[in-house]
C-alpha positions in Angstrom: 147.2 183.0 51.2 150.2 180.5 52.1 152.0 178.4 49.4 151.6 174.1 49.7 155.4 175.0 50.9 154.5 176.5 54.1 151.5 174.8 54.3 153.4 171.6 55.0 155.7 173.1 57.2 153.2 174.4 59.7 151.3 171.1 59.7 154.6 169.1 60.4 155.1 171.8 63.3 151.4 171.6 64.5 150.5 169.5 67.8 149.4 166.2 67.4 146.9 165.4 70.4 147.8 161.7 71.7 145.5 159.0 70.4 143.0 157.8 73.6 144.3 154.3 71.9 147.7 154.1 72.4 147.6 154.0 76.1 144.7 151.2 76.1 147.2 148.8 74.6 149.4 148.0 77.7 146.9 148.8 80.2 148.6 152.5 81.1 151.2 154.8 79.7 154.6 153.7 78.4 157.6 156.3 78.8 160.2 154.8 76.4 163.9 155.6 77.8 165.4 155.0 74.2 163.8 156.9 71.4 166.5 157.9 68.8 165.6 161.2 67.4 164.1 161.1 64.2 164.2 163.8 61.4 160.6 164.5 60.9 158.9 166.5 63.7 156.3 163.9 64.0 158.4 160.7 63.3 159.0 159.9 66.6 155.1 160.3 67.7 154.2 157.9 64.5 156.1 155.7 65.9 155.1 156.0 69.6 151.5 156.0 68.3 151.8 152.5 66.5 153.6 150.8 69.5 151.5 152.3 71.9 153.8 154.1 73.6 152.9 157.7 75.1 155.9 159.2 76.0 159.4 159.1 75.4 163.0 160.4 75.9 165.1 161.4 72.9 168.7 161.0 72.3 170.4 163.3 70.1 173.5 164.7 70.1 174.1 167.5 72.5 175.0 169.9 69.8 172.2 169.0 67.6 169.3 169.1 69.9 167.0 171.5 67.3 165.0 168.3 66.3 164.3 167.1 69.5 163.2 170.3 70.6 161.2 170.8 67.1 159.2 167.2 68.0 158.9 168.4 72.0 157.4 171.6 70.3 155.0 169.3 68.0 153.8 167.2 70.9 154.1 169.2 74.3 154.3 167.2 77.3 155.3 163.7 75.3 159.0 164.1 75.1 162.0 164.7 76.6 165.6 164.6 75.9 168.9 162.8 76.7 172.5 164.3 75.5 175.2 162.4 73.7 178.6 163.8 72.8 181.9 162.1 71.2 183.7 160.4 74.5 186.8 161.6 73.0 186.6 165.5 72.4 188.1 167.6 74.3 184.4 169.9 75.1 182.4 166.6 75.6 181.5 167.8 79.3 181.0 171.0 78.9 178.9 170.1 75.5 177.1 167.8 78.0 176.5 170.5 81.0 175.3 173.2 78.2 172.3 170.6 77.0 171.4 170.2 80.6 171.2 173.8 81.2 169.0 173.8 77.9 166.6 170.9 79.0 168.1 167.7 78.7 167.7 165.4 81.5 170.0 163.0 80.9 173.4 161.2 79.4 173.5 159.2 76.4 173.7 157.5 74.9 177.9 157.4 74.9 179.1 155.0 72.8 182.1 154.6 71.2 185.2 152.1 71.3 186.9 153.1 75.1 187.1 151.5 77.8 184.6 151.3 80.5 186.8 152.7 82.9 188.7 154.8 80.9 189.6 158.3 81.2 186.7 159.9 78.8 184.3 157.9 80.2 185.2 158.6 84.0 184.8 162.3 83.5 181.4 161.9 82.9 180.7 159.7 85.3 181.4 162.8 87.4 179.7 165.3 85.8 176.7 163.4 85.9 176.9 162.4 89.4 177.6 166.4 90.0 174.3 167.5 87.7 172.7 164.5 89.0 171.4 162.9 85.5 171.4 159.4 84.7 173.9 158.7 82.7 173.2 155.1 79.8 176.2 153.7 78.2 176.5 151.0 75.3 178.6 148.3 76.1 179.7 146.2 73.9 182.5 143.6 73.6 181.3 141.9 70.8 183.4 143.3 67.5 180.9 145.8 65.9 182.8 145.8 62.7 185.5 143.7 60.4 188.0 146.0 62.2 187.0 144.8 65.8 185.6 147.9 67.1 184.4 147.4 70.6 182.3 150.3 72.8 182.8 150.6 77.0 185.0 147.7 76.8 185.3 146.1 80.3 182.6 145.5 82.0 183.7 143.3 84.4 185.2 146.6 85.7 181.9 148.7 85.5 181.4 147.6 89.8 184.8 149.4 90.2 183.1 152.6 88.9 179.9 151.9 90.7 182.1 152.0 93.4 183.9 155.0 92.7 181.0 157.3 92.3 178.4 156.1 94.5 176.0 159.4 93.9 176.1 158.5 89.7 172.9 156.8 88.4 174.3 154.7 85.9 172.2 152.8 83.1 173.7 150.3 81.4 172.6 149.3 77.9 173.4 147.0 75.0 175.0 143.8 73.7 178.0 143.4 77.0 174.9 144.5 79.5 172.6 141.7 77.9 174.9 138.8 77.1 176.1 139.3 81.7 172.7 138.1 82.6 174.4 134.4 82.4 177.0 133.4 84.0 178.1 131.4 81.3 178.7 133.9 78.2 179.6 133.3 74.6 181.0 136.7 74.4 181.9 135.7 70.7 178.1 136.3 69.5 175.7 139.4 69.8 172.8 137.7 70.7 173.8 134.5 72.4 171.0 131.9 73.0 169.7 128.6 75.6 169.2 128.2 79.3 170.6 131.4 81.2 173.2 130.0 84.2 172.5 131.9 87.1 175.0 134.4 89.3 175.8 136.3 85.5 177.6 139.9 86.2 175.1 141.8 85.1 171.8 139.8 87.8 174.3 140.4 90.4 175.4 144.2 89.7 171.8 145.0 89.8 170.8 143.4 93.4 174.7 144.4 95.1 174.7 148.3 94.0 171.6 151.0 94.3 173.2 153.4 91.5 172.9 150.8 88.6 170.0 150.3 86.3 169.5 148.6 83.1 167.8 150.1 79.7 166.1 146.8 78.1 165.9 148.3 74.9 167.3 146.9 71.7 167.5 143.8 70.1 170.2 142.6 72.9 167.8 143.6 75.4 164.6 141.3 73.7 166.8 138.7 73.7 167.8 138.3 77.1 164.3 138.4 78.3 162.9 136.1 75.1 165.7 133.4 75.5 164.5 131.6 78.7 160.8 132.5 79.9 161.7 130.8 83.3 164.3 133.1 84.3 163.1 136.0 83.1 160.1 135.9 85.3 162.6 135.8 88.5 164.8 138.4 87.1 161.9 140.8 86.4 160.6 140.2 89.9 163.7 140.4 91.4 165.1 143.8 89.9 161.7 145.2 90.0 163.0 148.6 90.7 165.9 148.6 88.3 164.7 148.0 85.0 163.5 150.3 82.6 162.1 150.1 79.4 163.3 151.0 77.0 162.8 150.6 72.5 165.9 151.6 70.3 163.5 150.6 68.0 164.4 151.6 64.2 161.3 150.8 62.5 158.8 153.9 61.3 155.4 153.0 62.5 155.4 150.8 65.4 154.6 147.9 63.8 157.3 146.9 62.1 157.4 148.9 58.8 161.1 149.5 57.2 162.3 146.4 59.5 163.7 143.9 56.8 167.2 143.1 57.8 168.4 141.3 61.0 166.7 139.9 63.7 162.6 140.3 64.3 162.1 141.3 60.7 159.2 143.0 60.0 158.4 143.3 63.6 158.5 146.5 66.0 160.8 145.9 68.5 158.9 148.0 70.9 156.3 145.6 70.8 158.0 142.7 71.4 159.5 143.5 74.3 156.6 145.6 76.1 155.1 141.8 74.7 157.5 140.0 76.8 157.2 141.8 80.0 153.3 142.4 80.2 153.2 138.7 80.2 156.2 137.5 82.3 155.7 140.2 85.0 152.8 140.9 87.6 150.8 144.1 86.6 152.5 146.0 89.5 155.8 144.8 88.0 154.8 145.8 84.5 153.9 149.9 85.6 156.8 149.8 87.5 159.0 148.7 84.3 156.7 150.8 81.8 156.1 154.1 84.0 157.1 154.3 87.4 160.7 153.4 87.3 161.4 156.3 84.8 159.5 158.7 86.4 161.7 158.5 89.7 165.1 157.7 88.1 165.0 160.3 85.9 163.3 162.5 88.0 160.2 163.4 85.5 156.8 164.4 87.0 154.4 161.9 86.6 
């Protein structure tokens, strides 16, 4: 007879078998590119099941990858991982190579206050181009703190790396990424608002180079597709193949629960984007964003 102890334990460890409902509320199944890992075997899956969402991919720390693999365990088939690592130690690459070579299929995210072209970033540029993995990066040139902490500072320099390492998938994320889809930018803001101004940096990175992508996750990436309807039915259209969606979404049951500070509160972000695109796109444009793109970039068997 087992104690309540380790009766709890093996339910948390248990599969879970995916709800017939959650694919039924977009139409299909929704891989989500930016799922951080939660503590509870099942958290992630609670929240999946609430947004609707089917799959995802994990980010974790490459040396911490035991609860990703814990939830992977808990829900086979339904999750994957994606390695992150301090830009600035010295074993970041190899920490990096060692999580692919244990089942991660990807980089990121990386974020922390270098520059876009720096150094520590550069070297994994590299090494993902050489283990051919996407790699996501959060840039940000907005302060993040009183202290003026930015993250990937630059981007106007990211083409100069696109450039540089042609066979690199890159997949750029966050405020810097989101705030380029103008050409006018109040870089002094994290979520700027009005009219987007065609020809912004980050429209015309994805149509002039194949290795780019963009993550539309996070509140930075709801807000560039919320802030003017008009555009964002062009720009979905026209980088069809490019985007990816993607949550970052911090609340626990996909509907909003624990959300009560900052912007959408008491609202899942997962669902207010997947909101925004199932509307402003074509259904062929909406798998493509959802499913398909995923599937192919980060080379997962549909």
């Amino acid at each position: 007879m087992i104690d309540r102890r380790q009766f709890l334990l093996a339910a948390a460890a248990a599969p879970v078998a995916l709800a017939a409902p959650v694919e039924d509320l977009w139409g299909g199944p929704v891989i989500d590119i930016h799922a951080h890992t939660r503590s509870d075997a099942n958290g992630n899956a609670t929240h999946c099941d609430g947004a609707g969402i089917s799959h995802a991919i994990l980010l974790t720390r490459a040396n911490q990858l035991d609860n990703a693999k814990a939830a992977q365990a808990a829900h086979p088939g339904r999750f994957h991982i994606s390695a992150s690592t301090r830009l600035t130690d010295p074993n970041a690459a190899a920490d990096l190579t060692k999580a692919v070579k244990d089942g991660a299929i990807a980089f990121g995210e990386l974020k922390d206050p270098v520059q876009a072209d720096g150094p520590e970033l550069q070297r994994l540029y590299a090494l993902a181009g050489e283990l051919d993995v996407p790699i996501m990066v959060h840039f940000q040139e907005v302060p993040n703190s009183p202290e003026g902490v930015f993250f990937a500072n630059g981007i106007k320099n990211l083409p100069k790396m696109l450039e540089k390492y042609p066979k690199t998938k890159f997949v750029a994320h966050a405020n810097s990424t989101w705030g380029n889809i103008t050409a006018v930018n109040n870089v002094n803001t994290d979520y700027p608002t009005g009219k987007i101004v065609p020809g912004g940096l980050t429209d015309k990175m994805l149509g002039d180079y194949a290795n780019l992508y963009a993550d539309l996750s996070a509140n930075s990436g709801q807000n560039a597709l919320s802030r003017d309807p008009e555009f964002t039915t062009g720009f979905l259209e026209r980088h069809q193949d490019k985007l990816l969606y993607g949550s970052d979404c911090p609340c626990r049951d996909g509907k909003g629960q624990g959300r009560d500070t900052g912007r959408l509160i008491g609202k899942c972000l997962s669902r207010e984007t997947l909101s925004i695109v199932k509307k402003q796109a074509s259904p062929a444009v909406f798998r493509k964003i959802a499913w398909e793109n995923t599937h192919r970039v980060y080379k997962i068997k549909a």
